[in-house]
C-alpha positions as CSV (number, residue, x, y, z in Angstrom):
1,X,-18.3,38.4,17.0
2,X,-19.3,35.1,18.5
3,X,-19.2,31.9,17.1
4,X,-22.3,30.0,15.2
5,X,-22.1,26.1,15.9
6,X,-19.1,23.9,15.8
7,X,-18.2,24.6,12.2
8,X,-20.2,26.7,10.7
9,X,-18.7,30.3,12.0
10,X,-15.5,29.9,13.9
11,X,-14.0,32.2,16.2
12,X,-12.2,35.7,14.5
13,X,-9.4,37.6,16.1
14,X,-9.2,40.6,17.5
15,X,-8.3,42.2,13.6
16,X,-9.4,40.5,10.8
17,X,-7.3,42.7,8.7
18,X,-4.1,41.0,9.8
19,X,-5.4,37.5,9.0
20,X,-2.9,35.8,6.9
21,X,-3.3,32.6,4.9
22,X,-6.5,32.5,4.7
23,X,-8.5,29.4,4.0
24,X,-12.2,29.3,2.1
25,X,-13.9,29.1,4.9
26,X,-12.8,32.3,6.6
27,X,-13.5,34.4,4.0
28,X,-17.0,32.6,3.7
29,X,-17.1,33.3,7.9
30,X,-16.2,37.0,6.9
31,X,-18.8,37.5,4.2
32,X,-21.6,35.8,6.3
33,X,-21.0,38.4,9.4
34,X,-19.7,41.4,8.1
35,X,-22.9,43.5,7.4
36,X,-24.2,44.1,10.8
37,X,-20.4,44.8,11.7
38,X,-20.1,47.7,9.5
39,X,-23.3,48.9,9.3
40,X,-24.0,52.7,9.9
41,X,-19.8,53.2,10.1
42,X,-19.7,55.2,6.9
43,X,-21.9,58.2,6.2
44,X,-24.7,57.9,3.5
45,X,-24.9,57.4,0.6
46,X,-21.7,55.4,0.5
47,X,-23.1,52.9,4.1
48,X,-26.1,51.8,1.6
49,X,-23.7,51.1,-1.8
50,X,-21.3,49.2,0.5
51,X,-24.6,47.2,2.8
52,X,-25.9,46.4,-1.1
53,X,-22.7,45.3,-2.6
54,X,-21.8,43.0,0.2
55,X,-25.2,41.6,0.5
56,X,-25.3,41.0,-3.2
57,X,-21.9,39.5,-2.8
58,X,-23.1,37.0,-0.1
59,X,-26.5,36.2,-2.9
60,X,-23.8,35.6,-5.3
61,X,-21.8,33.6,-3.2
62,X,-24.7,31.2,-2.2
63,X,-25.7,30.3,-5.5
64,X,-22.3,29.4,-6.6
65,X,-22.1,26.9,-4.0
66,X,-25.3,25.8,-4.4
67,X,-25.9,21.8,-5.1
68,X,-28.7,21.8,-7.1
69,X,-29.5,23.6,-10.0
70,X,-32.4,24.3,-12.5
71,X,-32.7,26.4,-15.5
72,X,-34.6,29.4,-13.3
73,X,-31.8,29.5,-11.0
74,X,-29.4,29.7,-13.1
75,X,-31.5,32.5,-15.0
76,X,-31.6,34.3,-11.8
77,X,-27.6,33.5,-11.4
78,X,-26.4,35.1,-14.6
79,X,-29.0,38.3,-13.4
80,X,-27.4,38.7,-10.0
81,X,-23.9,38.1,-11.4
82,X,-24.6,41.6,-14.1
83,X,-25.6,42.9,-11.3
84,X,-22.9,42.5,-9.5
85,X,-20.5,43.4,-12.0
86,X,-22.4,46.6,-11.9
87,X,-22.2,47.4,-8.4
88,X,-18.2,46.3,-8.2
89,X,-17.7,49.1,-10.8
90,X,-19.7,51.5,-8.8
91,X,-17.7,51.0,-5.9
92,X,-14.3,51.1,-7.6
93,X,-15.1,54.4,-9.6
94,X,-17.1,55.8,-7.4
95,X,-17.2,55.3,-3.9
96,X,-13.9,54.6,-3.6
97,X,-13.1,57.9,-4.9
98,X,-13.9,59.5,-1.5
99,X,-11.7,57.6,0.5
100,X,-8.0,57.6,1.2
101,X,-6.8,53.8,2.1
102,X,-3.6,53.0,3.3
103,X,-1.6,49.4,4.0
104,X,-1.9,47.7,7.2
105,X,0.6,47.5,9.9
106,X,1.1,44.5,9.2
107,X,2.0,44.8,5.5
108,X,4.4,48.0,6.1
109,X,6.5,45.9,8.7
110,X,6.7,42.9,6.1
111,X,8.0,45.9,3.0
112,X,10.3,47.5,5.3
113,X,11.8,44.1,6.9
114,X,12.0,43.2,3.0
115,X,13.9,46.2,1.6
116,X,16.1,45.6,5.1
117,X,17.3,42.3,3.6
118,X,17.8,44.0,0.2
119,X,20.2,46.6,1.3
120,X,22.2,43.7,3.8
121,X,22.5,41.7,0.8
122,X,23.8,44.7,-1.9
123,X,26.0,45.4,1.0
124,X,27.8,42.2,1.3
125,X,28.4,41.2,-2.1
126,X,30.0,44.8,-2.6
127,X,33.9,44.1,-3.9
128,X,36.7,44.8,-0.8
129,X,39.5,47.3,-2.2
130,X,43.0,46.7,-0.3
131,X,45.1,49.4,0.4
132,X,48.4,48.7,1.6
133,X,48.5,51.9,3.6
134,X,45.1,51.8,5.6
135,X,42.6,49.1,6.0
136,X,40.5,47.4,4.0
137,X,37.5,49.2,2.6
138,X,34.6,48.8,0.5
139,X,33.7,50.4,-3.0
140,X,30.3,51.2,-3.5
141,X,29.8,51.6,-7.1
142,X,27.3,54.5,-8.4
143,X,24.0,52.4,-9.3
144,X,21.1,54.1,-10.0
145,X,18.5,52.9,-7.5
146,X,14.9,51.2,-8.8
147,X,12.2,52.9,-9.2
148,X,9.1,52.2,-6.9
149,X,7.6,49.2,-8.0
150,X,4.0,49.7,-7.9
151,X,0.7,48.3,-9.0
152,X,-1.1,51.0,-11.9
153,X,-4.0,51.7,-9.4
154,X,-1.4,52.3,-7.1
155,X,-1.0,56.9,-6.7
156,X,2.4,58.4,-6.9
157,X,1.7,60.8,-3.7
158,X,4.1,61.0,-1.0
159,X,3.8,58.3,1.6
160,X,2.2,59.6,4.2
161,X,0.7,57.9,7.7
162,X,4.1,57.1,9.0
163,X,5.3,55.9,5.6
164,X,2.2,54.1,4.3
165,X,1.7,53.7,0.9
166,X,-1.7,54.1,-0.3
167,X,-3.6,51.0,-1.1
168,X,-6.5,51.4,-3.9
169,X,-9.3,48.6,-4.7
170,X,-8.5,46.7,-7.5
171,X,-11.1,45.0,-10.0
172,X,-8.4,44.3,-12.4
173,X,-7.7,41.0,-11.3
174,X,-7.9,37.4,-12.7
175,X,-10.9,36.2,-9.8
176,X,-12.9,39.6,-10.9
177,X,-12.6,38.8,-14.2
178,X,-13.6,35.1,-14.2
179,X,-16.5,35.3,-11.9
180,X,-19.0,36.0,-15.0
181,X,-18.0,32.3,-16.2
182,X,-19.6,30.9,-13.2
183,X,-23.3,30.6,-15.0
184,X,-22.2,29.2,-17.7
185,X,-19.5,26.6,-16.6
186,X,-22.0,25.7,-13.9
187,X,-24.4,24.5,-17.2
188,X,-21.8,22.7,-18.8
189,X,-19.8,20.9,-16.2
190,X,-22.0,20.9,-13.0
191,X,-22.6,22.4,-9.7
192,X,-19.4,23.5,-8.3
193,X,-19.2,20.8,-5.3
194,X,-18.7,18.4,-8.1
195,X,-15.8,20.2,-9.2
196,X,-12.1,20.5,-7.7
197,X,-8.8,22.2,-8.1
198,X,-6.7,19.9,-5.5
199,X,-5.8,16.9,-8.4
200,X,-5.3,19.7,-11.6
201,X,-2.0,18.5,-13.5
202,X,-1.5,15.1,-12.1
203,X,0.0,12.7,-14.7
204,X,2.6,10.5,-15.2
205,X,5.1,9.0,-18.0
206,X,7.4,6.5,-18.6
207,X,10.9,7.5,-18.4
208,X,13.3,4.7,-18.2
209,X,10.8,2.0,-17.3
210,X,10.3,4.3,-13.8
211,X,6.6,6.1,-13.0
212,X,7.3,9.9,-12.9
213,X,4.3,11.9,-11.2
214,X,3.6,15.0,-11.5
215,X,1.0,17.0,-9.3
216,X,0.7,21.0,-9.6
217,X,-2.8,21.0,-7.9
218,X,-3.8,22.7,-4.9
219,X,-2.7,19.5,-2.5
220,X,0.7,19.4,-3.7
221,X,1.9,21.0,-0.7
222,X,0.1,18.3,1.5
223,X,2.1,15.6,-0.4
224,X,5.7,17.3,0.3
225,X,4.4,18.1,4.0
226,X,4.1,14.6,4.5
227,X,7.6,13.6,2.8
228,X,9.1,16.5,5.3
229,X,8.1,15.1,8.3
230,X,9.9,11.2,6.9
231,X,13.3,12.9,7.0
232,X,15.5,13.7,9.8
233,X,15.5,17.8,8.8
234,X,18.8,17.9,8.2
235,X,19.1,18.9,4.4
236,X,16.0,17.3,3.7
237,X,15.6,18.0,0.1
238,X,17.7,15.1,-1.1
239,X,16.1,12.9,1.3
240,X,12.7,13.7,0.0
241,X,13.9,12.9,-3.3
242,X,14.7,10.1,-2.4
243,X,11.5,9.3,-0.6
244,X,10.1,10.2,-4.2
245,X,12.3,8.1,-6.2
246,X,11.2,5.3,-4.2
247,X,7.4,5.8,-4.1
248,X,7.8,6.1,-8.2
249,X,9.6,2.5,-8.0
250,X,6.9,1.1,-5.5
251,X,4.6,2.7,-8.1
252,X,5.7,1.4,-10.7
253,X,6.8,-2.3,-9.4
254,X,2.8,-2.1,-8.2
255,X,1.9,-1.6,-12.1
256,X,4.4,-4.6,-13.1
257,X,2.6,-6.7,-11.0
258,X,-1.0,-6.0,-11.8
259,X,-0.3,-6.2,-15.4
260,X,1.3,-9.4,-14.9
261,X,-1.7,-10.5,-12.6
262,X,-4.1,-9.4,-15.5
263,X,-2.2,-11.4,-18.6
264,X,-1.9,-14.9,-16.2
265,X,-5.6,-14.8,-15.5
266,X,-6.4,-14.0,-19.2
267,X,-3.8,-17.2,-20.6
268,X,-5.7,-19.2,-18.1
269,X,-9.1,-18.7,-18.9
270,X,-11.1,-21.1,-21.3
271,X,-13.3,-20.3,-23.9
272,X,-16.9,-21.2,-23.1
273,X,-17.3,-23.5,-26.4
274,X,-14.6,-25.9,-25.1
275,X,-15.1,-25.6,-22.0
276,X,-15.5,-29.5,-20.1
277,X,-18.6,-29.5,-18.6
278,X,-17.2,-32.5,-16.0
279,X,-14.3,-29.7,-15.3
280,X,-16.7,-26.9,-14.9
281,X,-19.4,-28.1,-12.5
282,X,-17.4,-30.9,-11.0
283,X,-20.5,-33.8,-11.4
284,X,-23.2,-34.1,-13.9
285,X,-26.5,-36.1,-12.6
286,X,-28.4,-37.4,-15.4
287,X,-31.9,-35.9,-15.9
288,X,-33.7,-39.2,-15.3
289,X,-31.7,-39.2,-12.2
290,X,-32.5,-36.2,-10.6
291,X,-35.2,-35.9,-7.5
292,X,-37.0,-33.2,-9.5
293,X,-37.8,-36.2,-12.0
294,X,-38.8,-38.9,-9.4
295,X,-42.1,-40.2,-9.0
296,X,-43.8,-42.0,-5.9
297,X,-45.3,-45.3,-7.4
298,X,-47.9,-45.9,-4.9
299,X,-49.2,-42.2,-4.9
300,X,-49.2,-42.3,-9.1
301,X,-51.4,-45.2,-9.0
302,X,-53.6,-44.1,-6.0
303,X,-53.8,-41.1,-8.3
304,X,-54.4,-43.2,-11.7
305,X,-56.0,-45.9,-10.3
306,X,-59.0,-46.2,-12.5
307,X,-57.0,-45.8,-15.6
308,X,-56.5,-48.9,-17.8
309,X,-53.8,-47.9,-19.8
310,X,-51.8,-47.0,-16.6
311,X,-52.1,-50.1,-15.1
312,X,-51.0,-52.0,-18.4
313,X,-48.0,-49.6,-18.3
314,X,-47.0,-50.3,-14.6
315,X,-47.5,-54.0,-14.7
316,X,-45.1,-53.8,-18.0
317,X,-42.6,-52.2,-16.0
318,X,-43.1,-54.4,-13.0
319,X,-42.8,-57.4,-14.8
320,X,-39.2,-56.0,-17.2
321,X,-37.8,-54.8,-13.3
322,X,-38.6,-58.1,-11.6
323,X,-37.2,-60.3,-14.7
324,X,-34.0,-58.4,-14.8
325,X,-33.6,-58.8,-10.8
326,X,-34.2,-62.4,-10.7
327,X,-32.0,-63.1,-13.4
328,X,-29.3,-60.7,-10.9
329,X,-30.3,-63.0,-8.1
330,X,-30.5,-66.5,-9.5
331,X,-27.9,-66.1,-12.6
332,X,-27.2,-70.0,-12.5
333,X,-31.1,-71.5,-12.2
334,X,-31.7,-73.5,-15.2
335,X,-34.9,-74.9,-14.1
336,X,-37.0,-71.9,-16.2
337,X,-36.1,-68.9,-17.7
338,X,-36.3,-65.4,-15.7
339,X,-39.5,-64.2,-17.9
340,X,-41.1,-67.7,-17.1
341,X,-41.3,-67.0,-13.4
342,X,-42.1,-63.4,-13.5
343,X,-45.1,-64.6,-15.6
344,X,-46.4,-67.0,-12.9
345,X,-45.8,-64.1,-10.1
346,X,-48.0,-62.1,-12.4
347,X,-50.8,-64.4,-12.9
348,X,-51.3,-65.4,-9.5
């Protein structure tokens, strides 16, 4: 299967059976080209149940991640999801019925490399007997062994295909039980892109005057990754606690000091009512003062100049401005008064 884009289908393996850790976007890749893969493999009916159930799957899948939604889609949502529900049943009761499944190579190497390290470890914490006479030896006590831990859809038939167990479909699992909540938390909360499990748990408390933080979400793992590669790999777990002791003190000295930030600006700051305007704005220009308020004398009376009362006004003015200047200029002249000679300018 080729690739689509740069992102949008990446590149599979040779087996996508013995992917492991999976991320979203390989099952998505999976889902999106596995029809025309498998198409016509099985004999009919059980090629058309499967073709249906995995395109419904994929209809399913689209309007869960879908970014906009409206009271018919969701209608049609909650349809498609009975729907599916239905056909999931089919195909566990049903059509899985005719088929004998068995665990991949890969998982029968992991169960047998697993029970190998069982047995090691049984053996070596087994007490030593010592015999004077002969060599050391050990004593196996009689232990009954386990039974076969297995899952309830799991047969009891011998193991066959080189040792295989027999692997069943399971719906009885918490993701196939949650997935007819979808609709309805979709409704309440929002489209799903909105929504995230990487931040679930994080809190912290105050132990001691120190920040603790907690994080059990999804990106956890990202945190301790990056605390990992700050040590020297040598016992590293007490060094990433340490690393983490010390981001909760930065933490916390970072709140101390924001808090402290906070209460200074709020002793400083004065109440509007008593606030000094001369403090405030830094200069005060009186209204009469200001250029909005000025008026050009010769363009007023150009503009008034065949109204009486405005010239009786302006000559008033004229004759209190010029008094109050000669008086400024000649403070000591005794010869008339300042009104006197602004009188005669005026009558000339």
């Amino acid at each position: 299967m080729a690739p689509f884009g740069r992102s949008t289908i990446r590149k599979f393996q040779a087996d996508v059976s013995d992917l492991s850790k999976l991320a979203a976007h390989n099952y998505e890749d999976i889902l999106q080209c596995i029809i025309p893969c498998i198409e016509g493999l099985l004999p009919s009916p059980h090629n058309e149940t499967i073709l249906d159930l995995l395109y419904i799957i994929a209809y399913w899948h689209s309007l869960a991640k879908l970014r906009t939604h409206t009271d018919s889609s969701l209608k049609e949502f909650r349809q498609l999801t009975t729907a599916l529900g239905e056909h999931l049943r089919y195909f566990a009761d049903e059509t899985c019925q005719h088929f004998q499944t068995f665990e991949t190579d890969k998982e029968y190497q992991a169960r047998n490399r697993a029970a190998t390290r069982r047995v090691t470890k049984s053996t070596s914490n087994l007490p030593i007997a010592v015999n004077n006479a002969s060599e050391p030896t050990l004593v196996r006590p009689e232990v009954p062994e386990p039974p076969d831990l297995q899952t309830p859809h799991e047969t009891q038939a011998p193991f066959t295909k080189g040792g295989k167990r027999p692997k069943t479909f399971n719906i009885s699992t918490p993701k196939a039980h949650f997935y007819p909540d979808y609709p309805d938390q979709i409704e309440i909360h929002g489209t799903t892109d909105s929504l995230s499990t990487k931040l679930v748990g994080i809190f912290c408390c105050s132990y001691f005057f120190a920040l603790i933080y907690f994080n059990q979400g999804e990106s956890r793992h990202s945190r301790l990754k990056s605390q990992n590669n700050r040590t020297n790999y040598n016992n590293a777990t007490p060094q990433i606690i340490g690393i983490d002791v010390r981001q909760a003190v930065h933490v916390r000295m970072t709140h101390e000091l924001s808090e402290l930030e906070r209460m200074t600006e709020h002793s400083l700051v004065v109440e509007p009512q008593e606030a000094n305007p001369e403090v405030t704005h830094g200069y005060r220009i009186a209204a009469e003062e200001r250029p909005s308020n000025r008026e050009n004398l010769p363009e007023f009376l150009h503009q008034h100049q065949g109204d009486a009362a405005v010239i009786v006004r302006v000559h008033s003015f004229l004759f209190i401005l010029l008094s109050t200047k000669l008086v400024e200029l000649y403070p000591s002249s005794k010869s008339s008064s300042p009104c006197t000679e602004a009188w005669h300018y005026f009558s000339r």
